[in-house]
N, C-alpha and C positions, 0 to 999 in steps of 0.2 A: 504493500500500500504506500501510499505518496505518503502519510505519515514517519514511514519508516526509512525514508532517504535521505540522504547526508544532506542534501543542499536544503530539505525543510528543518533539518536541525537547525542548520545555519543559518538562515531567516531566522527563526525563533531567538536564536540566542541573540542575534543583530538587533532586534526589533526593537526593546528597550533604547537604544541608543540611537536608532532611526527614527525613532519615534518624538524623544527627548530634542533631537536634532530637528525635524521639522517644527515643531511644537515650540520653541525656545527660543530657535535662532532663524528659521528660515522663515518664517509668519514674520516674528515684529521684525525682521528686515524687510519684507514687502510692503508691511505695514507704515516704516517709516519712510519707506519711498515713496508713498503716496502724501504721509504728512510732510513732508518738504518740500512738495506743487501747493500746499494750503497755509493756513489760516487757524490754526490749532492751539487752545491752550487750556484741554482735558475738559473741564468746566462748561465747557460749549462744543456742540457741531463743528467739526471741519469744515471752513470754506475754502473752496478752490480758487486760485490767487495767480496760478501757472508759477513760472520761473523768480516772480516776485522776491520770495526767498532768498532765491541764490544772487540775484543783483544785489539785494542790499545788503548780502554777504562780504560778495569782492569791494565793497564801497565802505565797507565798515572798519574803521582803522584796528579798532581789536584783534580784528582777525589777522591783519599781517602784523601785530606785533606778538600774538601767542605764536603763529607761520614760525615767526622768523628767531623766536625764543624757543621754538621746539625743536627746528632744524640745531641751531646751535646745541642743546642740549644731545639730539640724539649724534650728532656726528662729532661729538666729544666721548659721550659715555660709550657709545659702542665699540668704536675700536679700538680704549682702552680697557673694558671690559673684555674684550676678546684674545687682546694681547696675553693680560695679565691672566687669562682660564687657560692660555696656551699654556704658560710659562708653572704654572700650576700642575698643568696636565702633568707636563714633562719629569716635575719634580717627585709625580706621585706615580710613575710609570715604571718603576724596580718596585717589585712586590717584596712585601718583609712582611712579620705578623705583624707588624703595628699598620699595615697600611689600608684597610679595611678602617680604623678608625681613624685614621687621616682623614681619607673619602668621607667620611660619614660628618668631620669638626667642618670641612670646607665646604661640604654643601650644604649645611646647616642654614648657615645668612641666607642662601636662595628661599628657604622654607619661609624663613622670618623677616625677609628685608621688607616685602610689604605692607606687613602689618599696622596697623594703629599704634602697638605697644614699640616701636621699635621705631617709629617715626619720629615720638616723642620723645622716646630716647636718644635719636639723633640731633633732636632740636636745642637738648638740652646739653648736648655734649660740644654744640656751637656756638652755645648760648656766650654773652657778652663773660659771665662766670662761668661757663664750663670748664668741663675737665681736658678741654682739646688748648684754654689759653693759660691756664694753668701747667699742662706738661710744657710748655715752650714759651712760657714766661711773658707772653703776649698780652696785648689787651685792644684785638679785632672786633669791630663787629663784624662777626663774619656771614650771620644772618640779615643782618641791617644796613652794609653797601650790597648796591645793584651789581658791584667785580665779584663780588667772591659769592654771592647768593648761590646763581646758579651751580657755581665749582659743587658747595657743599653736595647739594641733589647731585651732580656725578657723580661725585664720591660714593654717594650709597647705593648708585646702580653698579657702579663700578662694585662694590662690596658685596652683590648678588648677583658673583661668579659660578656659582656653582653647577648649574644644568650645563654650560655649555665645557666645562672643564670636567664635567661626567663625559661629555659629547666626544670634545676632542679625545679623552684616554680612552675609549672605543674603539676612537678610528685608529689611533697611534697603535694597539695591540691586533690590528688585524693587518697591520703592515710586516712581512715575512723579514724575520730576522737574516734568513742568507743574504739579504742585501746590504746587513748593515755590518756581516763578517765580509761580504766583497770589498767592502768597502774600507774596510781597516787592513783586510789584506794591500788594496793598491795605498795603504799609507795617508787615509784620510781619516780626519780628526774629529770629534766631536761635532765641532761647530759647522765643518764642510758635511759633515753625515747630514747634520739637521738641514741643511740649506738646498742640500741636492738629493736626500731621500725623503724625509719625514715631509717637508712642507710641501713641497712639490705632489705628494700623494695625499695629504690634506686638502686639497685645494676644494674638491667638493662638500666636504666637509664644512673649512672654513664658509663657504657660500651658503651652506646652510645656517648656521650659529648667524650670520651675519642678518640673511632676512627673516628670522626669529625675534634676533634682539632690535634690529631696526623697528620691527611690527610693534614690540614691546615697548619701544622708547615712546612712541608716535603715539601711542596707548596711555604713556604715563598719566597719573591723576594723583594718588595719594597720597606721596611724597610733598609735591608740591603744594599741595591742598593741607594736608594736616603741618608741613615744617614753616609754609612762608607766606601762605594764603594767596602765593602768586606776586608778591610784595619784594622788596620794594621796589618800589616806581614799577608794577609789572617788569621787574627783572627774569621772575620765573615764573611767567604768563603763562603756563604752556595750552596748548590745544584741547585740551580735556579740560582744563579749568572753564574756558570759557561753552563749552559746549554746558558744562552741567549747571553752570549760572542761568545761561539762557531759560533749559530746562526744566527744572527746580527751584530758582529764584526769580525769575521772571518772569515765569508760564509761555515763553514762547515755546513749544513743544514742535511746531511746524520748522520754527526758522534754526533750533537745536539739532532738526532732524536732517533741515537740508547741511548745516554743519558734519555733520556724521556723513556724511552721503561725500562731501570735499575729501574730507579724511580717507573716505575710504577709497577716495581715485589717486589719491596723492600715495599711500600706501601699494596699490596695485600698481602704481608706475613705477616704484623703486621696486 
């Protein structure tokens, strides 16, 4: 009976998550592509308005200053983020018995970097008294100039290395050792191994970790929202701040949506 064939198993066990997936994300994405042609703020009918939205989007200076504080954000944190998960990787790539709980202390921060509790904690650790101008004798605000705001929020993306420095030691242990004994046989060093084996065969790799963390950055909200309120002088504006003001504090739910709807062309071109 059709009951008892592999491929109705497999529906079956799918279906939960097919289901969760249309239900969750594919409905309010259709959904909000229709509220970003209108006139929407929950409380009332949608009116349809056509492109209305998206004109007074590109005309609205908010938007190219969160634009232009997200790009800087993401094209700072990501590929020093990815650097340093490399550089991580590599460290943790000779197995020992302690190296299971290596893995397990370095990807911890990815667990908890975005939390509420851990936000607060970084806020507090930048704070004009924290513990960051305390160890270095300083007296920054480092929260409070528009230079160094956004640094801090790298900093903690940067500090939630972890999935992509699980990633890279993946790919780095399915790379065949005979090449890296050829390679010492013809008299080459560590640093030429890395340069002409290991990266070179990461490279699909790296392109992944790369439009992950880019999606991620472009995604950001909580950081900035709970450490700086996007402050000062909209120094760390970023894109998600302004969408969920719109949203939630101002009931534009149409003109938030055709926001999401930029985001999400902007993301698919990178």
């Amino acid at each position: 009976m059709w009951l008892n064939q592999e491929t109705t198993a497999g529906y079956f066990f799918a279906a939960p998550f097919i289901i969760g997936f249309v239900v969750f994300i594919v409905v309010p994405m259709l959904m909000s592509l229709y509220f970003s042609f209108c006139d929407y703020n929950i409380l009332s009918p949608a009116k349809w308005i056509g492109f209305d939205n998206f004109k007074n989007l590109f005309n609205d200076p908010k938007f190219w200053k969160s634009l232009t504080v997200t790009l800087k954000y993401a094209f700072f944190s990501v590929p020093l983020k990815l650097i340093f998960s490399l550089l991580v990787a590599l460290l943790l790539l000779r197995s020992t018995k302690l190296t299971p709980i290596y893995r397990g202390m370095y990807y911890l921060p990815s667990i908890m970097g975005a939390s509420v509790a851990v936000s607060v904690l970084w806020k507090q650790l930048f704070g004009n008294d924290g513990v960051i101008n305390h160890i270095f004798g300083t007296h920054i605000s480092w929260l409070g100039s528009p230079s160094t705001a956004i640094w801090v929020l790298i900093l903690l993306s940067v500090w939630q290395f972890g999935s992509s420095m699980l990633i890279f030691l993946s790919a780095m242990k399915q790379i065949p050792q005979e090449l890296y004994e050829a390679a010492r046989v013809d008299g080459a060093g560590p640093v030429k191994q890395f340069f002409t084996i290991t990266l070179p065969l990461l490279t699909s790799t790296i392109f992944f970790n790369l439009i992950m963390q880019m999606i991620n950055a472009f995604k950001e909200f909580n950081a900035p929202f709970l450490i700086t309120k996007g402050g000062p002088l909209n120094s760390t504006y970023l894109y998600g701040m302004m969408v969920y003001e719109n949203a939630f504090q101002h009931s534009k739910m149409g003109y938030a949506s055709a926001q999401s709807w930029v985001l999400f062309m902007i993301i698919l071109v990178f």
